[in-house]
Structures are given as structure tokens and as C-alpha cells.
C-alpha positions in Angstrom: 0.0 0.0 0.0 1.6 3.2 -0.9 1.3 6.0 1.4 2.4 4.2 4.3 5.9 5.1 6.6 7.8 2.2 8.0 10.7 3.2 9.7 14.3 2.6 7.7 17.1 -0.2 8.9 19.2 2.7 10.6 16.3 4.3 12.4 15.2 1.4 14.3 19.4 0.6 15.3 19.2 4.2 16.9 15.5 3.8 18.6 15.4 -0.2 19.2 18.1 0.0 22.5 15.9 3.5 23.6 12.9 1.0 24.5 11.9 -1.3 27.1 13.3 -4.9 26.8 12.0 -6.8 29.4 8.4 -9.0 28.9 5.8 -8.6 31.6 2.3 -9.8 31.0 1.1 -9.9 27.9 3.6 -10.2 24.9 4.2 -6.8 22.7 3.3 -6.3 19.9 6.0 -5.6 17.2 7.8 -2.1 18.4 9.0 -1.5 15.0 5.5 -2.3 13.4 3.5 0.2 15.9 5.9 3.0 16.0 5.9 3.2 12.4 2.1 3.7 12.5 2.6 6.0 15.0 4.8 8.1 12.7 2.3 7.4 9.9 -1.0 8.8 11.7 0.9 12.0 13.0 2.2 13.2 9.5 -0.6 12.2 7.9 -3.0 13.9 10.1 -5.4 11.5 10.5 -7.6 9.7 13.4 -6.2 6.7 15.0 -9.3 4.8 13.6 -8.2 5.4 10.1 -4.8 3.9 10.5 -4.1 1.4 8.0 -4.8 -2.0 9.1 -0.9 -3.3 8.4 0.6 -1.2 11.5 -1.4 -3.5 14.1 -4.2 -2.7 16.3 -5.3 1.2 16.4 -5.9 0.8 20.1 -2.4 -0.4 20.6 -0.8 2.8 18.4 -3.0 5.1 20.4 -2.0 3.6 23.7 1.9 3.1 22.7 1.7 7.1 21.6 0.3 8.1 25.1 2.2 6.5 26.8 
């Protein structure tokens, strides 16, 4: 689908050792996969609803960017 951000090979080596490594609970969801919607949703301006369906759950980018 064109339109879409995913995050390059060199920006996830610099973010990947910023985030939290260690399982508790539930499993996460694929960092790479949900920040890159993240990205996506902010520059394009749109609701977290409208995110494309290939970047995960919405709920999960919403929660991931409040947090």
C-alpha cells in the first residue's frame, strides 16, 4: 500500500536500545511495526481509527503514543 511510513534499517538501530526490553504480562506487539504507525498517523494527520490495518491494532498505536 503506498502512502504508508515504516521506519528505515538505521532508524530502528538508533531507537530499538531507547525502548523497554524486558516481557511482563502480555507479549508486545512488534515495536518496529506500531511506531511506524505512530509516525504514519501523526504526519498524515489523520484519526487513530483510520490507521491502515498493516501497522497493528489502532488501540495499541493510540496507547503506545500516550504513553
Amino acid at each position: 500500500m503506498s502512502g504508508e511510513f515504516w521506519l528505515t534499517d538505521r532508524q530502528w538501530q538508533r531507537l530499538a536500545p531507547l525502548l523497554p526490553n524486558k516481557p511482563r504480562g502480555v507479549p508486545r506487539v512488534d515495536d518496529r511495526r506500531v511506531i511506524s504507525g505512530i509516525v504514519h498517523v501523526l504526519r498524515s494527520g489523520g484519526r487513530w481509527v483510520d490507521a491502515p490495518a498493516s501497522y497493528g491494532p489502532r488501540k495499541t498505536l493510540y496507547n503506545r503514543f500516550v504513553e
